[in-house]
C-alpha positions in Angstrom: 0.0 0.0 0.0 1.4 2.7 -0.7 2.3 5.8 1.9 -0.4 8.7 2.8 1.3 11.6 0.7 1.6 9.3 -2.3 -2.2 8.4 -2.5 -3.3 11.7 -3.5 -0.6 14.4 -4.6 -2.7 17.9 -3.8 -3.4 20.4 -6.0 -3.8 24.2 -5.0 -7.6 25.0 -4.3 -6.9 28.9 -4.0 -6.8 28.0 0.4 -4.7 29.0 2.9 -1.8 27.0 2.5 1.1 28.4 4.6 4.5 27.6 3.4 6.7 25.6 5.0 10.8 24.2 4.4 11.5 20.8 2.6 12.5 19.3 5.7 9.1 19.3 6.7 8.4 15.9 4.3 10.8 13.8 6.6 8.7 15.0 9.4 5.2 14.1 7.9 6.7 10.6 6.8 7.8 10.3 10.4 4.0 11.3 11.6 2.8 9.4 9.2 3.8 6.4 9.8 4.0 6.1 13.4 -0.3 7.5 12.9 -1.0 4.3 10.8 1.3 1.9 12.6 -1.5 3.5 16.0 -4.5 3.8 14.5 -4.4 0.1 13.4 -2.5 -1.8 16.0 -4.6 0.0 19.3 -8.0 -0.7 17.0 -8.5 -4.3 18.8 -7.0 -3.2 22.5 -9.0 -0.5 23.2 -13.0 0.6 22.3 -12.4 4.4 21.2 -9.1 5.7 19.6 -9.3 9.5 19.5 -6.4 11.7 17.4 -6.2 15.0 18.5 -4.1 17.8 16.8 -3.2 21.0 18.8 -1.3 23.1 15.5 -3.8 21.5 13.0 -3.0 24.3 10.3 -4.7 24.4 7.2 -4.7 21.0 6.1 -2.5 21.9 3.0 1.3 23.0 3.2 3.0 24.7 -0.3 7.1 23.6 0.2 8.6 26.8 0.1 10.1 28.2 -3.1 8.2 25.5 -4.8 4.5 25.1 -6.9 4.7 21.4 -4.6 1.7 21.1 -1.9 1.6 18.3 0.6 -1.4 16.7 3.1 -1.1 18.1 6.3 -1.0 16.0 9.1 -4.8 16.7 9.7 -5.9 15.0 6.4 -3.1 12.3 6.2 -4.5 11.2 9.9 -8.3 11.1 8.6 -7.2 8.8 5.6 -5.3 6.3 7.3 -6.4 2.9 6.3 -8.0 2.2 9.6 -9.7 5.7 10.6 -9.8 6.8 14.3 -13.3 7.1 15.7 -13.3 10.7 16.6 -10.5 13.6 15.6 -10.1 16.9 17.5 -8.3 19.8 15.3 -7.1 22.6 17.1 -6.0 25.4 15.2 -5.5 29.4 16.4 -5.3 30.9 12.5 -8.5 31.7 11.5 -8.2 31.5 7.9 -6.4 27.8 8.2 -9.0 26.5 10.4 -11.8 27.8 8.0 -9.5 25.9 4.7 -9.4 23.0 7.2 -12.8 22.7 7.6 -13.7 23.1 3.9 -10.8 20.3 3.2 -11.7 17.7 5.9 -15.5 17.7 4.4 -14.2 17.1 1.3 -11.3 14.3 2.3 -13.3 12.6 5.1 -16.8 13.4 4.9 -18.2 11.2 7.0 -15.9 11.0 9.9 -16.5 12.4 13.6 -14.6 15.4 13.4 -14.9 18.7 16.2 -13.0 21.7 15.4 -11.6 24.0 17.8 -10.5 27.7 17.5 -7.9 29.5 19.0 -4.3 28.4 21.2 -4.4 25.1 22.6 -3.1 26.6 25.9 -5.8 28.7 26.4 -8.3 26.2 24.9 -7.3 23.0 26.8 -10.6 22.7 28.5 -12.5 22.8 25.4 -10.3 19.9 23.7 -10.4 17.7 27.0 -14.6 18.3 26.4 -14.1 17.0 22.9 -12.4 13.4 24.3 -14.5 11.0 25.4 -14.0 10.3 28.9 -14.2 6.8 28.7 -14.9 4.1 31.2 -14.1 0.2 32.3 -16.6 -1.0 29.5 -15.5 1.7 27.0 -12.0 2.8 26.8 -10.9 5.4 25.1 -7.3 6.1 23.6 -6.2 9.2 22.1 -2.9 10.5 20.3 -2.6 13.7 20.3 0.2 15.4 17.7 1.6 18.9 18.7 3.6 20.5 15.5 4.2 23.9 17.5 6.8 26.3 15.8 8.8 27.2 19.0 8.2 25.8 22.5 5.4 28.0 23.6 3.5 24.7 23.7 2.8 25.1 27.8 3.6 22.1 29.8 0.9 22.4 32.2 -1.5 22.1 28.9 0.0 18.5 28.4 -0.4 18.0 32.3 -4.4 18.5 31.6 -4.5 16.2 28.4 -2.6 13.8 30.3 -5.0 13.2 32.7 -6.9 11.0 30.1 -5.1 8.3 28.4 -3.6 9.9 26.0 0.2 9.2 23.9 1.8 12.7 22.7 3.9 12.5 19.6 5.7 16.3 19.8 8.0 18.5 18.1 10.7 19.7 20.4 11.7 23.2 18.7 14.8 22.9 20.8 17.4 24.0 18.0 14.9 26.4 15.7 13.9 28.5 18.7 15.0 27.3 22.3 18.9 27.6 21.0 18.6 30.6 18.9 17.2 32.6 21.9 19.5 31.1 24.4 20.3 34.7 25.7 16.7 35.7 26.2 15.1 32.1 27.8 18.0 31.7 30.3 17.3 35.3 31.7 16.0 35.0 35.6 13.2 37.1 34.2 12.2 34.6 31.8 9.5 32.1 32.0 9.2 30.5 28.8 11.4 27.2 29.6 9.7 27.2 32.9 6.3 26.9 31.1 8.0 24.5 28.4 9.1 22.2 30.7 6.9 22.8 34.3 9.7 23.6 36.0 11.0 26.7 37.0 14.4 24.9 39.1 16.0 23.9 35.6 19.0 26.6 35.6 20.3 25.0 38.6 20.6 21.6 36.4 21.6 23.6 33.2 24.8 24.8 35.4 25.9 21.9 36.3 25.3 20.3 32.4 27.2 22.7 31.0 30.4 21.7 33.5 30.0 17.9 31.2 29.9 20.4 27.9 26.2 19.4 27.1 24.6 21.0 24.6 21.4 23.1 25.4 19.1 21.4 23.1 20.0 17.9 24.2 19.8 19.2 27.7 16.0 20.6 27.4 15.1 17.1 25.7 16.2 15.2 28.3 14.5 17.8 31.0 11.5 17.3 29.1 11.3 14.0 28.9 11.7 13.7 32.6 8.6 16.1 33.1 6.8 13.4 31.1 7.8 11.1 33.2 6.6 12.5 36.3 3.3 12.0 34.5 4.2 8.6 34.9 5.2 7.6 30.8 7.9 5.7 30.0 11.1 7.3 29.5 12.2 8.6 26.3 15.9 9.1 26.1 17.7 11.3 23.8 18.6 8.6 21.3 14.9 7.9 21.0 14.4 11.3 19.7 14.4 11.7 15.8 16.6 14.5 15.3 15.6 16.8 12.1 17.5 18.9 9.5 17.1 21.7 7.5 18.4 20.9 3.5 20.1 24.5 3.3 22.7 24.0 5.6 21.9 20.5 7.5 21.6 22.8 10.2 20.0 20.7 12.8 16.3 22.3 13.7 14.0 19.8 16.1 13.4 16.7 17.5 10.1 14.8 17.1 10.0 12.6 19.9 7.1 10.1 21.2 5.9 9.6 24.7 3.6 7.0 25.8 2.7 4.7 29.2 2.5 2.1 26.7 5.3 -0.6 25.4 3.3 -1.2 22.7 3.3 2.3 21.3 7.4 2.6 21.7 7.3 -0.7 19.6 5.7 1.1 16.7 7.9 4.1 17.2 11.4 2.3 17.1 9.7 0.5 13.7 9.1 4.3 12.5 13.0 5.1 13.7 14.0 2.0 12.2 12.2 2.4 9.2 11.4 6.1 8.3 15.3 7.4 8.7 16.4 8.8 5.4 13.9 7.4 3.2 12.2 9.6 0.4 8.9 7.3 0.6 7.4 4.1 2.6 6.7 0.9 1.5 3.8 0.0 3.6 2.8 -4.2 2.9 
């Protein structure tokens, strides 16, 4: 079978469709992947599987400095050969949601879809409304994608999703913003890494990183990963984390980085990091 952004190669419909850099392919194969390898593998374990997108976007993406359009994760997620029984988009742009909207009805017709407007930080409530709650006889799983352009992605918002049963699959802006405003996040003043990573002791652990010449990036991955695991999922470390590039410059820019309280889902996601490495398309039989 062949991958998601092979079935149907988009064509511009005169939508939003905010640009985005090559690299971005390797991270929708990555997505992908690891969304088909959970939407069909947790179909017999649990009753409900729910996939929830907090930076839904407009559904399409033009590749910058190109006439070449690719799925967004939204609609590669809704066409996955075995759908999800409900799917919560979340997007703050206006304009995107409204394209999305237009371009789910016509992808995915029929499928249970809820649509929320504004930033998933200040709408967290209003997502966690759209999951079902679930209960012993009906179980509801959810994976919930975050595709944020810098880490203003609030941990206590992942705190409140968490308290369902729900696996994240996240890009860690760590190099494309975190790094790049080193001088401005490590300020005493500053709160954003605080709010990143629910934590405001981290400069303490940062001082003593830097004495084993540990890189920032590497060190807010690993202190967010442990602030996962105080939400009691299974560790990810560092080398779990796929680490991805611009084409320019192979300038490193993010990590995309599961975390789950299931084996079973780091299963699929060492076959996606076995897999999906370096590859220009999937072979999916």
């Amino acid at each position: 079978m062949a991958a998601n952004d092979d079935v149907a190669q988009p064509t511009d419909d005169g939508l939003a469709c905010p640009e985005v850099g090559s690299w971005a392919e390797e991270k929708h194969r990555l997505v992908s992947l690891y969304t088909k390898l959970f939407s069909s593998g947790m179909k017999d374990k649990w009753d409900q599987r729910v996939y929830v997108d907090l930076y839904a976007g407009a559904g399409y993406n033009r590749v910058r400095g190109t006439s070449k359009i690719m799925l967004g994760s939204p609609l590669r997620a809704l066409t996955v050969e075995h759908p999800f029984d409900k799917y919560v988009f979340c997007e703050q742009d206006a304009e995107n949601l409204e394209a999305l909207k237009i371009r789910v009805k016509h992808t995915a017709r029929s499928a249970n879809v809820a649509f929320v407007s504004g930033d998933c930080n200040k709408r967290v409530a209003d997502i966690l409304a759209e999951i079902p709650k679930g209960s012993r006889d009906d179980r509801v799983l959810s994976l919930c994608f975050a595709d944020p352009f810098d880490i203003g992605l609030k941990f206590e918002t992942i705190r409140a999703l968490a308290s369902r049963y729900v696996d994240f699959l996240m890009l860690l802006a760590l190099y494309m913003d975190a790094n790049r405003n080193y001088e401005r996040y490590v300020s005493e003043d500053a709160v954003k890494i605080d709010e990143f990573l629910g934590s405001a002791t981290w400069r303490e652990r940062w001082t003593e990183a830097q004495k084993n010449a540990v890189g920032f990036p590497q060190f807010l991955a690993t202190e967010f990963s442990a602030s996962m695991e105080s939400l009691h999922y299974l560790a990810t470390p560092l080398h779990k984390m796929k680490r991805v590039r611009s084409d320019e410059r192979n300038l490193p820019l993010y990590y995309v980085a599961l975390f789950s309280r299931h084996e079973r889902a780091h299963k699929f996601w060492d076959e996606v990091l076995k897999y999906g490495t370096d590859q220009t398309g999937f072979n999916w039989d």
